[in-house]
N, C-alpha and C positions, 0 to 999 in steps of 0.2 A: 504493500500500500504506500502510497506517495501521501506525504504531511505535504501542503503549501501551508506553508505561513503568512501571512498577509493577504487573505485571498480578497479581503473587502476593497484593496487599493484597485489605481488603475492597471495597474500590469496584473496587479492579483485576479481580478475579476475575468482577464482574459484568458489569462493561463486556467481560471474556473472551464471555462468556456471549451479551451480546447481539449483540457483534457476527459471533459465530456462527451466531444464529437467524437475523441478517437476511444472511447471506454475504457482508460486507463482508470482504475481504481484509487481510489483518493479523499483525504479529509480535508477541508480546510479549515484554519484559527485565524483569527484576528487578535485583537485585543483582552479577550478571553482568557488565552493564556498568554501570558507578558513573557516574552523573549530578556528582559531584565531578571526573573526570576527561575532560575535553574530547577528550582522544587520542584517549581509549576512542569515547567519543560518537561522533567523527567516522569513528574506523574500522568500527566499526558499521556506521553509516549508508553507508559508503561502498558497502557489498555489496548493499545492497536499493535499489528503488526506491520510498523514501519521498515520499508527498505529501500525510501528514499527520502531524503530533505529537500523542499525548494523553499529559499527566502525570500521573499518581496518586501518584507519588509522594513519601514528607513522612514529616517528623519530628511525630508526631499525640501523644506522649506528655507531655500538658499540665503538669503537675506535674513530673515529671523534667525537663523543660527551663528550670523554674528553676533550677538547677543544673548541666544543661549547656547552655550556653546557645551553647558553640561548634560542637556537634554539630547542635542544633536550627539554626543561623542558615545550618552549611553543607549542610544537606539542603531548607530550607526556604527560604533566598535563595541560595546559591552554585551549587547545583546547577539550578534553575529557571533562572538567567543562562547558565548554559553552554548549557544545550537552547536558549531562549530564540537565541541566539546562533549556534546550531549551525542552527536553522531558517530563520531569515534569511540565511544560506547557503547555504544547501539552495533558498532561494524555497518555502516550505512554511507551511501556520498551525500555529501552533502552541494547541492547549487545554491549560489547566491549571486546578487548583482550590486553590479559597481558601476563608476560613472566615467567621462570623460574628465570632471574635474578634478582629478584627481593627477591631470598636469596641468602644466602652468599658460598654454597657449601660445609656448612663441615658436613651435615649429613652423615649416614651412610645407610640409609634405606627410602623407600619413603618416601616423601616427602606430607605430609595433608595439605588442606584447611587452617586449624587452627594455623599453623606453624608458631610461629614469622618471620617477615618479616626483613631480615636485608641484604642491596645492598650491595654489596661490588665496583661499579662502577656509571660513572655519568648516563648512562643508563637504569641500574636497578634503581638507586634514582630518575630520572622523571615517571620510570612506576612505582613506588610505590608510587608516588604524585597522578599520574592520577589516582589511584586507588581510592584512601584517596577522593579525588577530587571530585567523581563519587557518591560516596556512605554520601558525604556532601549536594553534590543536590538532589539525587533523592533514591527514597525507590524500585521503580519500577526496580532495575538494573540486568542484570548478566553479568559476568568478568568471561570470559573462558581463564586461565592462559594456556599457551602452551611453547612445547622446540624444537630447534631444528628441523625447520619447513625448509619445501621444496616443490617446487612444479615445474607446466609445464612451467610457466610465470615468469619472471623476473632470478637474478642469485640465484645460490644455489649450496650446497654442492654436489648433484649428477653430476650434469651438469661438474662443478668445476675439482672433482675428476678425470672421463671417459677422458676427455679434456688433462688432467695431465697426464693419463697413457698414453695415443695415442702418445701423443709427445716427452714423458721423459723414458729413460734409467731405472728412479726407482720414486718415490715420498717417502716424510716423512711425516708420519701423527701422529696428539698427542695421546698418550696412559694411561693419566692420567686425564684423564675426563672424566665421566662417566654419559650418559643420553638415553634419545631416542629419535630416529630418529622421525620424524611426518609429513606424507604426506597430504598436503594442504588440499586433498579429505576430508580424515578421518574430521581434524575440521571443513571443509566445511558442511558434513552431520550429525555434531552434533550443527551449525546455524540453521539448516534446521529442524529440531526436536525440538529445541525450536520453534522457528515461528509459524510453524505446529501447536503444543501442546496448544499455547498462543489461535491464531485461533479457534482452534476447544472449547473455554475456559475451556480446564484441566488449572489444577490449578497447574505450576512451581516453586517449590521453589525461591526466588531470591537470588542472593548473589557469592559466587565465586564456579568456578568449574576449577578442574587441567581437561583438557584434552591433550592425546598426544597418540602416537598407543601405542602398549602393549610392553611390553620387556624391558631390558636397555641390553648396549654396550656401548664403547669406540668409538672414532671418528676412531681411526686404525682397528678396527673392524668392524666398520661401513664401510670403504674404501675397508677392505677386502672381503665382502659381495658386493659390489660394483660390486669389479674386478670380481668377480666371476659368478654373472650373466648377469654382462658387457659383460665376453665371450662366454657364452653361447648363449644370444642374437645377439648376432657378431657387440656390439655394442662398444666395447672395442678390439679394433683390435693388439695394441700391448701385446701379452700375454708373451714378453719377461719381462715386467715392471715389478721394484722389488718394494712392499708396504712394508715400513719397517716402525717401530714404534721409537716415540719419546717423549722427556717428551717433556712439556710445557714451563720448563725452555729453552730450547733449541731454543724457537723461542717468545723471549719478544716481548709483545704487548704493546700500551699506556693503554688499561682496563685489569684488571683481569677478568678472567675467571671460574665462577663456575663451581669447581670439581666435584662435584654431585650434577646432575640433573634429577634426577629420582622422577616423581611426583605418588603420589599417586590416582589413578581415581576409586577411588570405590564409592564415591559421586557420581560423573558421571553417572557409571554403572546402579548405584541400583536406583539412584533419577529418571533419566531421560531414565533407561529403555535401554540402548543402548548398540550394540555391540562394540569393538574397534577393530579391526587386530592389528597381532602381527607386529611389526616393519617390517620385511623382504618379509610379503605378501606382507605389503603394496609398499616398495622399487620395490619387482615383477611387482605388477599393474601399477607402475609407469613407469618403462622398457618398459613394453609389451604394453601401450598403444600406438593409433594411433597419441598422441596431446605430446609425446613424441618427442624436436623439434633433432633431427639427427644434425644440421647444426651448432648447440653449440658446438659439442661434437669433430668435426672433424680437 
């Protein structure tokens, strides 16, 4: 039986989803049992028979975690160590996910595996504890780093954007950050391929993999693509809204922001056999489906 953890987040609620359609057997927790308390964990676990861990979930709220930064570090490293911990006990892998901030932004070109790891905020420095964390407990692990994630459940950048153009005259969007877009599905069905693989016992490399869809763009480029099968769909009704571009300077945050987050997924690829879509199918898929909620947007 598969534990997800987090199933109520956005990524959780999908990896709900997929592991449904493909009848993989499974439990989900949320908040229920607190990944801060190892008791909890263990008694849990103690009633199922888990033979696999997936974590979703984290402290995602980038800007507030300047501020708290002891909340951020125990949902983001303390809590991943306990599972971490609890699974190598169990003799089980454990999956969890990491982000792209967890570099500093000033590459120039994908971004590898192997890439010194250096935060430039309180955010990215708890998910690179959790990481460190993960791979001090258990040998058994993978950490699928992602950027720029979206999906049908909870808030997110498409939902955000659409919403923004319906109502407003014009929007300003940042033009000096550079990543890719990444629908929930895509990392949803690269959970789903590990699991599978583990099951059927091929044998998975462990350790970390960048996934995220194909491509890079700008966040104004990304808006732009947006607006444009926004109106096509007729799901963006205002098509007088102007998308105009902006630097970053122009709208200070309390965290910094990595410039470039473009990861490199040829690990990914070749290790675990998998296809990616390119950023803007996936945005398509995500328009066009039925679980697409209309009622954010208007």
């Amino acid at each position: 039986m598969v534990w997800l953890i987090g199933n109520k987040g956005m990524l959780g609620n999908e990896v709900c989803r997929t592991l449904l359609k493909n009848k993989i057997d499974f439990v989900g927790t949320d908040s229920e049992v607190s990944i801060l308390d190892s008791t909890a964990l263990e008694s849990f676990a103690a009633k199922k028979e888990v033979s696999f861990i997936v974590n979703c979930a984290a402290y995602t709220a980038v800007d507030r975690a300047e501020s708290e930064r002891k909340k951020a570090r125990a949902l983001n490293a303390d809590g991943p160590r306990n599972i971490a911990r609890l699974a190598k006990k169990l003799g089980v892998p454990f999956l969890h996910i990491s982000t792209d901030y967890v570099f500093d932004g000033t590459a120039s070109s994908p971004i590898t595996e192997d890439t010194p790891i250096k935060p430039i905020g309180v955010y990215g420095v708890t998910k690179a504890e959790g990481e460190k964390a993960i791979s001090e407990e258990t040998d058994d692990f993978y950490i699928l780093r992602t950027a720029w994630l979206y999906g049908w459940s909870g808030k997110n950048f498409v939902y955000t954007m659409i919403r923004a153009m319906n109502t407003h005259d014009s929007v300003k969007v940042v033009n000096d950050q550079k990543g890719t877009p990444t629908n929930c599905v895509t990392l949803a069905s690269v959970i789903l391929k590990i699991i599978e693989k583990r099951a059927s016992g091929e044998v998975v490399p462990n350790g970390i993999y960048h996934v995220t869809d194909l491509g890079e763009t700008t966040w104004f480029d990304f808006a732009k693509e947006i607006f444009a099968q926004g109106l096509e769909k007729g799901l963006v009704t205002n098509r007088d809204c102007a998308v105009n571009p902006c630097a970053t300077a122009e709208y200070p945050t309390p965290a910094k922001r990595p410039a470039y987050s473009v990861l490199d997924k040829t690990k990914a690829r070749e290790t675990l056999g998998i296809r990616l879509p390119d950023w803007r199918e996936s945005l398509r898929g995500f328009l066009d489906s039925e679980k697409f909620d209309k009622g954010r947007v208007e």
